[in-house]
C-alpha positions in Angstrom: 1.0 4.0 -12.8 0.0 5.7 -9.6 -2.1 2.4 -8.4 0.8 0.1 -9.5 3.0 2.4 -6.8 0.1 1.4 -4.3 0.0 -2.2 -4.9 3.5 -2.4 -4.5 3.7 -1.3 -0.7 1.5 -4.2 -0.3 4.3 -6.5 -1.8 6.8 -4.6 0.4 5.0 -5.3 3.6 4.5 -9.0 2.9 8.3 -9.1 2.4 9.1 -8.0 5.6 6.9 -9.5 7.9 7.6 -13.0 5.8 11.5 -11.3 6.7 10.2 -11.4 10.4 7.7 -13.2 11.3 8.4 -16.2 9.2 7.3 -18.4 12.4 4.2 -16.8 12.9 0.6 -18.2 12.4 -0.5 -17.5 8.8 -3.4 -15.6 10.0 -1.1 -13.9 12.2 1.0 -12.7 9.5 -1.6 -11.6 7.4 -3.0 -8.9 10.3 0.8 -8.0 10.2 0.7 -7.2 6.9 -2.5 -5.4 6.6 -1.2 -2.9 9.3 2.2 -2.6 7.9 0.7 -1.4 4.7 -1.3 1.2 6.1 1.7 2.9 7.9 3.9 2.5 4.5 1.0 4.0 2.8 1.0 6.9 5.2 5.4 6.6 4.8 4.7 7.1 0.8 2.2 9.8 1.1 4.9 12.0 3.1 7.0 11.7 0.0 4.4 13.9 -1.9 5.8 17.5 -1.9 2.4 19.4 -1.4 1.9 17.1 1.9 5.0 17.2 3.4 4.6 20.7 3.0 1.3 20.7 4.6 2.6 18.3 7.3 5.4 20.9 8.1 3.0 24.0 8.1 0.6 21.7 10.5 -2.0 22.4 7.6 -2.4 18.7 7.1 -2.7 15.7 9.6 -2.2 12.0 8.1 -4.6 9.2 9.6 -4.6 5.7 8.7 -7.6 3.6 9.9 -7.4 -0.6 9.6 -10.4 -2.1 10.8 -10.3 -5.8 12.1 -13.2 -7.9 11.2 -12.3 -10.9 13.3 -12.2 -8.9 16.2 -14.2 -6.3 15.6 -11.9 -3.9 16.3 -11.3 -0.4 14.6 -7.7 1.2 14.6 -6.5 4.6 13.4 -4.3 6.8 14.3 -0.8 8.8 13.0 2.7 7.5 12.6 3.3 7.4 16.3 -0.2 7.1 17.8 -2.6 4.0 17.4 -6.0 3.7 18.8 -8.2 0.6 19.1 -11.8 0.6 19.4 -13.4 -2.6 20.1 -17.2 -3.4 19.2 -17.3 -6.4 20.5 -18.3 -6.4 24.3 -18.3 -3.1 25.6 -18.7 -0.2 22.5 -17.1 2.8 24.9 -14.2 1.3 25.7 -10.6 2.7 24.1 -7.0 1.6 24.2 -4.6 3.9 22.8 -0.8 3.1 22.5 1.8 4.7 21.9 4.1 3.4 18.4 7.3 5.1 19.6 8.0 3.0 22.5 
């Protein structure tokens, strides 16, 4: 029961970026999806009592991490925060955006 809720945020984000990215290159839309589901996961978690109360106390942080094979490129962050780390040419370097904007 509690893995059938998991899978189905993975149906959920293939629905919406088919809903809007429909034009986009298959591959494209897959990377779409994979990220999607890692921030609905981190969504579904805040539904939990004991971690939205953790997340209100500031006792509890939530991190997602999505790693890119293709590009070699690990990505984690918060709701609101993403950060890249590339392996491919240069190890050290970091790009971090900002979600909210």
């Amino acid at each position: 029961d509690f893995i059938d809720d998991w899978v189905k945020i993975a149906t959920k984000a293939k629905e919406e970026v088919l809903a809007t990215a429909r034009d986009s290159l298959f591959d494209e839309q897959c990377r779409k999806c994979e990220k999607l589901a890692v921030k609905l996961s981190l969504e579904h978690l805040q539904e939990y009592p004991y971690v939205k109360e953790g997340l209100h106390k500031k006792t509890l942080q939530l991190w997602g991490v999505y790693y890119d094979f293709v590009m070699a490129h690990l990505c984690f962050g918060t709701l609101t925060t993403l950060i890249t780390i590339s392996f491919q040419e240069n190890p050290s370097r970091q790009q971090a955006t900002d979600r909210a904007s």
